[in-house]
C-alpha positions in Angstrom: -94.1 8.0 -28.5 -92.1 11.6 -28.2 -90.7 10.5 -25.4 -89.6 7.2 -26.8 -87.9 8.8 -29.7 -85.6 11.6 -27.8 -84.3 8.8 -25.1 -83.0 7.0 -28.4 -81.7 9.9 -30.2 -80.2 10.8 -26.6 -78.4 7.0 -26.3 -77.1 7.3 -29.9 -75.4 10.6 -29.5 -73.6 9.5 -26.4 -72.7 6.4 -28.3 -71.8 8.3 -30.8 -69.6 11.1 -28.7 -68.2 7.6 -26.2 -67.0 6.5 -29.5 -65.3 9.7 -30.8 -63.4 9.3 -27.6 -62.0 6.0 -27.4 -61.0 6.4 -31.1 -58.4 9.4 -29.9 -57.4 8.1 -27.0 -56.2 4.8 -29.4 -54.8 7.0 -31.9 -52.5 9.0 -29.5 -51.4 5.5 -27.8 -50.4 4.5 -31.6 -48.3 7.7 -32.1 -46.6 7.0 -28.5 -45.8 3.7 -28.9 -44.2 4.0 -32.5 -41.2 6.4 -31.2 -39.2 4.1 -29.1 -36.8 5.2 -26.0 -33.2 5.1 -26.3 -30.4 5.4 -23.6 -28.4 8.1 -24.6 -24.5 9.8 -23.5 -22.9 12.8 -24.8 -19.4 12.7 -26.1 -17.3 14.4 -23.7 -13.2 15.6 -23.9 -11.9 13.7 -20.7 -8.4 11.5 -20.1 -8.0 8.0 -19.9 -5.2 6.3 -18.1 -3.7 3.0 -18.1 -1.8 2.0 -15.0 0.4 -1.0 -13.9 0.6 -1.5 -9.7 3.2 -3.9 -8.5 5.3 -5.0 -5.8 8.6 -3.9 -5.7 11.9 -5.0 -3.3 14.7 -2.6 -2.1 18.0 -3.9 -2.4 21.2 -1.9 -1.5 22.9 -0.4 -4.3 26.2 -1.7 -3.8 27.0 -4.8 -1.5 31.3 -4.7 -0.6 32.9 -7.6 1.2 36.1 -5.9 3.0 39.1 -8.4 2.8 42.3 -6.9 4.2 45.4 -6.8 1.4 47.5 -8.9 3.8 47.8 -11.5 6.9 48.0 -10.6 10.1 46.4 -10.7 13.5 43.1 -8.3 14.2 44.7 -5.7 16.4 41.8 -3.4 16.5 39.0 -3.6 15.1 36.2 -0.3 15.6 33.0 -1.4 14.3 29.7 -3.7 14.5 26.7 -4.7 13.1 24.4 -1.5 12.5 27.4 0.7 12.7 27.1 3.7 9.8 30.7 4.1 8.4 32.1 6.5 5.4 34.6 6.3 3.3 38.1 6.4 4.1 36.8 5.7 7.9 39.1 2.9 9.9 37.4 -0.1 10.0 40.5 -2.4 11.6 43.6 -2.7 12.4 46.0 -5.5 11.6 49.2 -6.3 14.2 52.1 -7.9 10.8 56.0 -7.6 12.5 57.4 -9.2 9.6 55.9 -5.9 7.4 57.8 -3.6 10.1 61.0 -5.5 9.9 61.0 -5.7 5.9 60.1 -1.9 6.2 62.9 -1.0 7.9 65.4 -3.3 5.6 63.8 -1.1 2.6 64.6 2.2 4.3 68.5 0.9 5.0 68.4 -0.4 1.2 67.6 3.4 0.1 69.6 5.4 2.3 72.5 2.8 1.4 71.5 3.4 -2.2 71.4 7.3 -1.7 74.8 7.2 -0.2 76.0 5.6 -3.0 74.8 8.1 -5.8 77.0 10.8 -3.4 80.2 8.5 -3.8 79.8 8.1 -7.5 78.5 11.9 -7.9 82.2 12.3 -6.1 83.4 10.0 -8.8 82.3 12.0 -11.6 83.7 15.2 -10.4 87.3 13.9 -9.2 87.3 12.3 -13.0 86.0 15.2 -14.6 89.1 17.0 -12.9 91.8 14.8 -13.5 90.7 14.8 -17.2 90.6 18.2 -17.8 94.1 18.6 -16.5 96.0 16.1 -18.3 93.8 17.1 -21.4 95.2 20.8 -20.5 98.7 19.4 -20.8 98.4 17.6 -23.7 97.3 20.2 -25.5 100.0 22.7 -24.2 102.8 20.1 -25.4 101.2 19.8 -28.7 101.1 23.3 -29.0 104.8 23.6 -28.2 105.8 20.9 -30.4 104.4 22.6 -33.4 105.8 26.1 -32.4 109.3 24.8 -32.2 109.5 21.4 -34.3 111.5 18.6 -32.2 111.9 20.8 -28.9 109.7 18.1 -27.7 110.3 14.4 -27.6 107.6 12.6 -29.6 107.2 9.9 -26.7 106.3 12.3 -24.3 104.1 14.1 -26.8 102.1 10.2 -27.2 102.3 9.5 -23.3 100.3 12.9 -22.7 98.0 12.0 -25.6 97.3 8.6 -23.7 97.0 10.2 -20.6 94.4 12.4 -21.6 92.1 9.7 -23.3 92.9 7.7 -20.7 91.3 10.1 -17.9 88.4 10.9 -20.8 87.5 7.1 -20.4 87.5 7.4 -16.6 85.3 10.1 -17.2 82.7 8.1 -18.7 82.9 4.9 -16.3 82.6 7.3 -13.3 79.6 8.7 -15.2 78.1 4.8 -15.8 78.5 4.1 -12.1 76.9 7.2 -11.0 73.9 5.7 -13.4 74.0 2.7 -11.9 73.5 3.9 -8.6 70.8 5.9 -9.5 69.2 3.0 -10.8 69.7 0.8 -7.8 68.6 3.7 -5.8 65.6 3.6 -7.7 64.7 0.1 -7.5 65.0 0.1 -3.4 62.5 3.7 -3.3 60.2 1.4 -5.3 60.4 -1.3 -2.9 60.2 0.9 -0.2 57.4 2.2 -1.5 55.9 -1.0 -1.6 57.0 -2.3 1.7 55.3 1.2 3.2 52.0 0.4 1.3 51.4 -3.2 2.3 52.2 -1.5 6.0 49.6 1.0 5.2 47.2 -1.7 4.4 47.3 -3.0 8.1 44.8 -0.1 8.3 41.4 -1.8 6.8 39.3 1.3 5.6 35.6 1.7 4.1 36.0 1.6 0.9 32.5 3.6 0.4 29.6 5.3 2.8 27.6 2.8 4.0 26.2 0.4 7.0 28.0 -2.4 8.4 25.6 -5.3 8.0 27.6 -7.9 9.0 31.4 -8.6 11.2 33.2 -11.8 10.6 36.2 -11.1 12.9 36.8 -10.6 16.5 40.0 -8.8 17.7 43.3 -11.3 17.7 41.9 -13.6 14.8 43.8 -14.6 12.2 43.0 -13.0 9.1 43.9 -14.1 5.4 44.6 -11.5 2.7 42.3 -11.0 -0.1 44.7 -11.3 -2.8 43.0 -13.4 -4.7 39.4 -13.5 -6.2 39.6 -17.4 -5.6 40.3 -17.5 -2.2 37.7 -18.5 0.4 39.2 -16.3 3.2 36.2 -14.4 5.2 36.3 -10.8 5.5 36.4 -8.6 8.1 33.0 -6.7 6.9 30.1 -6.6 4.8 29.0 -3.1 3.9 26.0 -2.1 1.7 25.4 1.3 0.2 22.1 2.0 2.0 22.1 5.5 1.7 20.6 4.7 -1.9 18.8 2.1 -2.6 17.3 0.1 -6.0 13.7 -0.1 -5.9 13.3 -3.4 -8.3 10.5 -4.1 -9.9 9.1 -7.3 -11.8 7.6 -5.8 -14.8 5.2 -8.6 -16.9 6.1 -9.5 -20.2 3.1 -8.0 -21.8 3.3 -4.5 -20.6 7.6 -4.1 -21.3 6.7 -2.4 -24.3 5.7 0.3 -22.3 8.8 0.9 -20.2 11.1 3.9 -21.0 13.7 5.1 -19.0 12.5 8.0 -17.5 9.3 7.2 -16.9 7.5 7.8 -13.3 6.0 5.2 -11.0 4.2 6.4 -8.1 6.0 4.3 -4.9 4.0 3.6 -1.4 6.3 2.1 1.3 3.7 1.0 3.6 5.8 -0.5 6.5 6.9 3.3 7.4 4.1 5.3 6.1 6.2 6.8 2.9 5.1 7.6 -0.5 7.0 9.8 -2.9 7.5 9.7 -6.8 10.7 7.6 -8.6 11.4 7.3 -12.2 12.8 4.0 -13.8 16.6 4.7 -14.6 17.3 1.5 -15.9 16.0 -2.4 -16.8 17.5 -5.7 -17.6 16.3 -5.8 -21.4 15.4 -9.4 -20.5 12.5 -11.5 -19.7 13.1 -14.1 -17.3 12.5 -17.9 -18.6 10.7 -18.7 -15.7 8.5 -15.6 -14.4 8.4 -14.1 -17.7 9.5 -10.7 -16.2 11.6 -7.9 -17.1 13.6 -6.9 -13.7 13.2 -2.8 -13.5 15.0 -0.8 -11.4 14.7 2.6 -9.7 17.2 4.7 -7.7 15.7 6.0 -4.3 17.5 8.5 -2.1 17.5 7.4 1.4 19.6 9.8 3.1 18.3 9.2 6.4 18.8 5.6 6.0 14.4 5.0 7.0 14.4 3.1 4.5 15.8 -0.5 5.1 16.9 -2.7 2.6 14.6 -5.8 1.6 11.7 -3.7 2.5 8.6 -3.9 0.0 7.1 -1.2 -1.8 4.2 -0.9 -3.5 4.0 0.8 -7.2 1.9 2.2 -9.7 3.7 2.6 -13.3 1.4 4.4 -16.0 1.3 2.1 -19.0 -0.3 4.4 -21.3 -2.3 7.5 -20.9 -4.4 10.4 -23.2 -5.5 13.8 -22.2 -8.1 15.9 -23.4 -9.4 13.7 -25.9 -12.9 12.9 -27.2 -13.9 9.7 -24.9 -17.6 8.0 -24.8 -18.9 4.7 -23.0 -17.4 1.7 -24.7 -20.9 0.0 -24.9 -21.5 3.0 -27.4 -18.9 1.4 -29.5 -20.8 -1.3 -32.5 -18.1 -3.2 -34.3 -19.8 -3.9 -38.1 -16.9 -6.3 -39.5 -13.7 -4.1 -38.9 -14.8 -1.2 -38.7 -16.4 0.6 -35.7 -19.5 2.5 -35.4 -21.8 4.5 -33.1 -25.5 5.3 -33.7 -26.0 9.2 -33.7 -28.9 11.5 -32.8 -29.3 14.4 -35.0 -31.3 17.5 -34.2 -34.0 16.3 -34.4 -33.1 12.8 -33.2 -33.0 10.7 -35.3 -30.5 7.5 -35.8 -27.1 8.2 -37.9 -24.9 5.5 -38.1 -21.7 6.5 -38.0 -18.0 5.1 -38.8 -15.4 6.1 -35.9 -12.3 5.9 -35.4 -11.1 4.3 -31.6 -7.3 5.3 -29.6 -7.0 4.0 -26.2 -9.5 1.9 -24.7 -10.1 1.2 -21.1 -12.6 -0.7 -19.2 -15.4 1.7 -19.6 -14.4 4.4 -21.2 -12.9 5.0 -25.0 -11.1 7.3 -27.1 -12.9 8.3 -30.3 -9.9 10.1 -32.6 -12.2 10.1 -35.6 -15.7 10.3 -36.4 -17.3 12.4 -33.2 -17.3 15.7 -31.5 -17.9 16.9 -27.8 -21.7 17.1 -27.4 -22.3 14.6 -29.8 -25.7 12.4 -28.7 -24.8 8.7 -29.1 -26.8 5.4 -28.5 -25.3 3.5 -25.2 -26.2 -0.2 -25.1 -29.2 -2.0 -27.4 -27.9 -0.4 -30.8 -29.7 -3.7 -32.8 -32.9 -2.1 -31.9 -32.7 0.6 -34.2 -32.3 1.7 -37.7 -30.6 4.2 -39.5 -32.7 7.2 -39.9 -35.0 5.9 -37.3 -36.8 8.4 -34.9 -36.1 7.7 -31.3 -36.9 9.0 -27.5 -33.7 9.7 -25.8 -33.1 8.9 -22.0 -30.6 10.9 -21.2 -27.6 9.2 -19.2 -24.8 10.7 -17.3 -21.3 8.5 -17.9 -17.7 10.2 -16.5 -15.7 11.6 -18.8 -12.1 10.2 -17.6 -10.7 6.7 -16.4 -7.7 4.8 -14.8 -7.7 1.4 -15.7 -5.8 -0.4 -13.1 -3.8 -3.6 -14.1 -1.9 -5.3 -10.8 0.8 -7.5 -11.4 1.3 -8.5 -7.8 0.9 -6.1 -4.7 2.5 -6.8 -0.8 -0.7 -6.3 1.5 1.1 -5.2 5.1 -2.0 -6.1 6.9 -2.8 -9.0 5.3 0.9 -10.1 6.2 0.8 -9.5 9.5 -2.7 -11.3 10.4 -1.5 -14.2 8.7 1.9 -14.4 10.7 -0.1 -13.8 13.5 -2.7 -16.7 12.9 0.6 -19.1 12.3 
């Protein structure tokens, strides 16, 4: 009967103790489950970066048609296609005899004209001399007539009078001729001149440093003078400025508020391997009806001429762009209304909601102006889960603190190019 009794007071105390057990262990699982886990990312000081790429075309900066000033026959002419030429360089010469002949009429026409101004110069001074003399008479009789009243004959004294103003007028024609024939001298230097200039122009020069890209004539052709901007006559040339080039670029419509003069673009020319840094130096101020794109335009030094016009380029223009700012994921971000808000762990972390104020955004990253400080603990992702003041687990996540957000508004792919010409 002993026996009976301890094996029951044995059973109920390991009842007992089994019991005292399985009530802690399902009052710690409680406690656990009531503090939820939270994915969390620090606020960290970072950059973010918006940047255009698009393709770009080199163009020549200046395109010149060479017309000759006047007709004639192609005597010489001393370059080709490919040929680099600078300015002031012969490019042609033009065979005109009727320019040679009407030279040589202009040179007799001026020496006549020169001869001329001696013969009335000769004028002037024989004048000059007969007037002074019969003027030194006159005034000797007049003199004597009034020292000795009536020794002199009053006709004589009014024949040297007239004599005198007579030679004074000769005087001033001589002086009139001499003028003329200064001006008719004149007139033939200036066609001289003019004569010897349209015979210069028989000499076709470059008028700047450039390539030739393309000859119309062969030597004894017959070639029209560019005298007029109407006419249809071919040139001899076509030069283009090569040795800088404009980069142009079709900017979109939505991102020309962002162009400044001044600002960079990073420039790959893949077809020879180059990439160096260019900065915009001008743009059209118009979008385009049909592509809605602002033409853009950057100056390129190419020297060494590697660079060949109608080459593409690719680019990469920075839109906009912070630096050292306060950036966190944008999944962090909870927009209540219009106003945006993150969900803050305090020390001892609990939920604060909290009102922020956002700058730049990019794809994954954002810029908090307002509201947060490096180090700050935020929520990242599932924010309806929680409530203000609420006591949560964080998980800890690591997130970059600076982005480039790339935006393409067309790229040239070489490669891609070159396997589809070669499929074709």
């Amino acid at each position: 009967m002993r026996k009976q009794t301890s094996l029951i007071l044995a059973i109920g105390l390991a009842s007992t103790v089994t019991a005292s057990i399985a009530a802690c262990h399902s009052s710690d699982s409680k406690s656990a489950a009531a503090v939820p886990s939270a994915k969390v990312t620090t606020a960290q000081r970072g950059d973010i970066s918006h940047v255009l790429t698009l393709a770009g075309q080199f163009q020549p900066y200046q395109v010149v048609d060479v017309h000759p000033k006047v007709s004639g026959y192609m005597s010489r002419i001393n370059v080709d296609i490919g040929d680099v030429v600078h300015q002031g360089q012969t490019l042609a010469v033009l065979e005109v005899p009727e320019l040679k002949a009407q030279l040589q009429q202009t040179e007799f026409q001026l020496k006549q004209s020169n001869e001329e101004i001696t013969q009335a110069e000769n004028g002037v001074s024989r004048a000059e001399a007969e007037h002074s003399a019969l003027h030194a008479q006159s005034e000797r009789l007049k003199q004597a007539a009034e020292g000795r009243p009536g020794l002199i004959a009053q006709q004589e004294l009014d024949d040297a009078q007239a004599k005198d103003l007579s030679s004074e007028a000769q005087v001033d024609a001589a002086k009139s001729a001499l003028a003329a024939a200064q001006e008719h001298a004149n007139a033939a230097r200036s066609d001289n001149q003019r004569i010897a200039a349209m015979e210069n122009y028989t000499n076709v020069t470059a008028p700047l440093d450039g390539v030739v890209i393309w000859r119309y004539a062969d030597t004894g052709a017959l070639i029209q003078g560019g005298t007029n901007s109407n006419d249809q006559a071919l040139p001899i040339v076509r030069l283009s400025q090569s040795n800088l080039l404009r980069l142009r670029v079709p900017v979109p419509e939505d991102d020309v508020k962002y162009v400044q003069d001044g600002d960079q673009l990073q420039v790959r020319v893949d077809a020879i391997g180059r990439s160096f840094t260019g900065k915009i130096v001008r743009f059209t101020r118009d979008v385009n009806f049909e592509t809605r794109t602002m033409e853009t335009e950057v100056d390129v030094e190419n020297k060494d001429l590697s660079i060949a016009p109608g080459m593409y380029a690719n680019t990469m223009l920075q839109l906009a762009h912070v630096t050292n700012v306060v950036t966190i994921p944008v999944e962090a971000l909870v927009l209540n209304g219009q106003q945006e808000t993150v969900y803050v762990l305090d020390g001892s972390n609990h939920i604060q909601i909290r009102n922020v104020a956002v700058g730049l955004q990019g794809s994954k990253l954002a810029e908090i102006t307002s509201g947060l400080n490096p180090g700050d603990r935020v929520v990242a992702g599932g924010q309806d889960k929680y409530q203000e003041g609420e006591e949560v687990s964080p998980l800890l996540a690591a997130s970059p603190a600076s982005e480039t957000v790339q935006e393409t508004g067309g790229m040239i792919d070489m490669k891609a190019e070159t396997s589809d010409g070669g499929a074709h």
